[in-house]
VEXDOMAR-493185 format. One record per residue (C-alpha): residue in three letters; z, y, x negated. Coordinates in steps of 0.02 Angstrom, whole numbers, plus 50000, padded with zeros to 5 digits. Each point is the difference from the previous one (the first is absolute). Layout:
<pts>
ALAZYX...
</pts>
This chain:
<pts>
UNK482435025550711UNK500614993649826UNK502015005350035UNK501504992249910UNK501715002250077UNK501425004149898UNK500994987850081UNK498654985749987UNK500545001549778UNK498825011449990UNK500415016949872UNK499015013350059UNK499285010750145UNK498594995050091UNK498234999749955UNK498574997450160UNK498264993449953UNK499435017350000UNK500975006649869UNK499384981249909UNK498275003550022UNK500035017149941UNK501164994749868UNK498424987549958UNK498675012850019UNK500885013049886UNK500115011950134UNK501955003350003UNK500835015749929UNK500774996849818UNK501735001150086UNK499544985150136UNK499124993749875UNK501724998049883UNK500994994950134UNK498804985750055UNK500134993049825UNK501685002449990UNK500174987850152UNK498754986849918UNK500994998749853UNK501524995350116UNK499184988550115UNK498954986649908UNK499384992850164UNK498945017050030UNK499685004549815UNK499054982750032UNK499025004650153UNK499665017149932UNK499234991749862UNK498814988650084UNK499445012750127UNK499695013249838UNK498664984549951UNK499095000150171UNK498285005549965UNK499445004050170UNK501255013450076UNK499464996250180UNK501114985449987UNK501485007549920UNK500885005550187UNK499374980950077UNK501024991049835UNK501445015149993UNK500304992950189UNK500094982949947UNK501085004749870UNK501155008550127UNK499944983550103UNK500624989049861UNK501425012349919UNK500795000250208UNK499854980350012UNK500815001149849UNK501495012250051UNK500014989050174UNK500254984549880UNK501435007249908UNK500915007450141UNK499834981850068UNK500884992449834UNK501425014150024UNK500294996150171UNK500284980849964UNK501275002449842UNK501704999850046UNK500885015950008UNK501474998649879UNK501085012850111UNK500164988050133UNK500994988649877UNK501415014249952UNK501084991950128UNK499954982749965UNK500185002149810UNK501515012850039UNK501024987250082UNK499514985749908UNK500685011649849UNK501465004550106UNK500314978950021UNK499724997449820UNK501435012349960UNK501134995250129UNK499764980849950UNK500035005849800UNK501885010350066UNK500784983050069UNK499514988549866UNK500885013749861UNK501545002450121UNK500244979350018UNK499674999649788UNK501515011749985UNK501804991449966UNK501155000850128UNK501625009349973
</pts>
């Protein structure tokens, strides 16, 4: 099934390779019919696919390359959730730059109080 996850950067709902195929075949209510193109002008990935399979002469092979499609778009989710997973989480360096901050002040406090003139 060709499904994007909003939390994958995706913008919209689902869409399964039923709702593509029909989608393909002209077969889909005006309303589904809006609301898949609404979701191909967000997503440039599937606009793309949508495309290509709209070229496929014989429509026996539409479900075979709407799978493969599938395939590819969740190796490519799996491949960014990999990249995610590797960054550093900024959050986890709060702490350190607090009291490095905290240092800096403290070090910035005794430097301006041993300027000062004694009395």
């Amino acid at each position: 099934m060709l499904k994007r996850n909003r939390t994958e950067g995706s913008h919209h709902d689902n869409i399964d390779e039923a709702q593509l195929l029909a989608y393909v075949e002209g077969s889909l209510s005006p309303e589904e019919q809006f609301r898949i193109e609404t979701l191909l002008e967000q997503d440039p990935f599937l606009n793309d696919a949508v495309e290509g399979l709209a070229e496929i002469k014989d429509k026996a092979q539409l479900k075979a390359i709407a799978g493969q499609i599938n395939a590819q778009l969740r190796k490519q989710i799996q491949s960014r959730r990999k990249q995610r997973r590797r960054r550093p989480k900024l959050e986890h360096h709060w702490g350190w730059l607090f009291a490095l901050i905290l240092l800096l002040l403290v070090l910035l406090s005794w430097w301006v109080i041993k300027q000062m003139p004694a009395h």
